[in-house]
C-alpha angles and dihedrals in degrees: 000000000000075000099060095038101053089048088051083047081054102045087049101043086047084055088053144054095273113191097308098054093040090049093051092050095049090045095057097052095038087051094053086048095058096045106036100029123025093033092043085052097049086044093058096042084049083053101236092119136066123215095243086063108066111075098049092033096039096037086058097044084047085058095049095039086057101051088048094050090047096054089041094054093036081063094043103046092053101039077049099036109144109266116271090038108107124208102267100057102055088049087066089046086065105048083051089056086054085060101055080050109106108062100048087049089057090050097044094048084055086048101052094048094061083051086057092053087057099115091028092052093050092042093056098040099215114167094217097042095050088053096042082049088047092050088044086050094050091046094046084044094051096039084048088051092046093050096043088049087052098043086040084055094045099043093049094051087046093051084044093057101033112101098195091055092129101047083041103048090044083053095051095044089044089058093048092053093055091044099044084063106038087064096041078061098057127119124239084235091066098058099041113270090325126131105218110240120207087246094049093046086045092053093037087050088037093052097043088052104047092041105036104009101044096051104035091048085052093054104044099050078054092064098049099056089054096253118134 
């Protein structure tokens, strides 16, 4: 019986997206919302941004938020696909993700416009307009959670299986180290006008690392002991 089922469990999860579709999907929207939503709206309560600014602006970082995210969590998703699933299932998990694309990308891109609204929307005062930017700030927060739990899952499948993980993770921490200072350094003059924060160094260093340094140290430690 506990055989049949799990290779019922197998058959269904090959017709789906399985982790590493699922981790792709989420990526992409999590990634517009970050771009196009959540940063538009710190940049406009900081003030750097004007209000005309944000649907052509932050339609074009959501895009690019979105492909990036896509790629990141495409990465992710195979290098943490569950165990059992070969590569080349869950290569085809994730082309079927590309295919879902589309409508939560539609939904994330409203989304992330109400996010953008954030400071006018207080400012103004509007009743309809504070309801329509909290439910734009519980969909990005919950699309933010999913993909988080998805990337968390496949991460932690991907550090399981990688046999370099200590000379890799003393290489990444290392790089977020480096990088952590060398923003804290920086002059005002370089950003702008803008004096760097620690939180701001921390989530500048974090985000270099998890999107550039990680990757690129996994696969090159790949490379060197000879796996493709």
């Amino acid at each position: 019986m506990s055989t049949r089922n799990n290779g019922s469990e197998r058959r269904a999860d090959e017709r789906g997206l399985g982790l590493a579709g699922r981790t792709a999907l989420a990526g992409a929207v999590a990634g517009g919302l970050l771009t196009g939503g959540f940063l538009i709206a710190a940049l406009t309560v900081a003030g750097r941004m004007r209000s005309s600014d944000l649907i052509g602006l932050g339609t074009i970082l959501y895009l690019i938020g979105a492909a990036l995210g896509f790629l990141h969590g495409a990465v992710l998703g195979w290098l943490g696909r569950e165990p059992g699933v070969s590569g080349t299932l869950a290569r085809r998990q994730i082309g079927g993700a590309a295919l879902y694309l589309p409508l939560p990308l539609a939904l994330g891109w409203a989304a992330s416009g109400w996010i953008a609204t954030t400071a006018g929307t207080v400012l103004f005062g509007n009743l309809l307009l504070l309801v329509g930017t909290g439910f734009g700030l519980a969909a990005g927060v919950f699309a933010l959670g999913l993909a988080g739990r998805y990337a968390l899952r496949a991460l932690t499948n991907a550090y399981g299986r990688w046999p370099e993980r200590v000379a890799g993770t003393l290489v990444v921490l290392g790089a977020f180290a480096l990088l952590l200072v060398g923003f804290l350094g920086l002059p005002a003059a370089a950003l702008g006008g803008m004096v760097p924060t620690a939180l701001g160094a921390v989530l500048a260093a974090g985000g270099i690392t998890v999107w550039l340094v990680g990757p690129a140290t996994l696969l090159g430690l790949r490379r060197r002991h000879g796996r493709r």
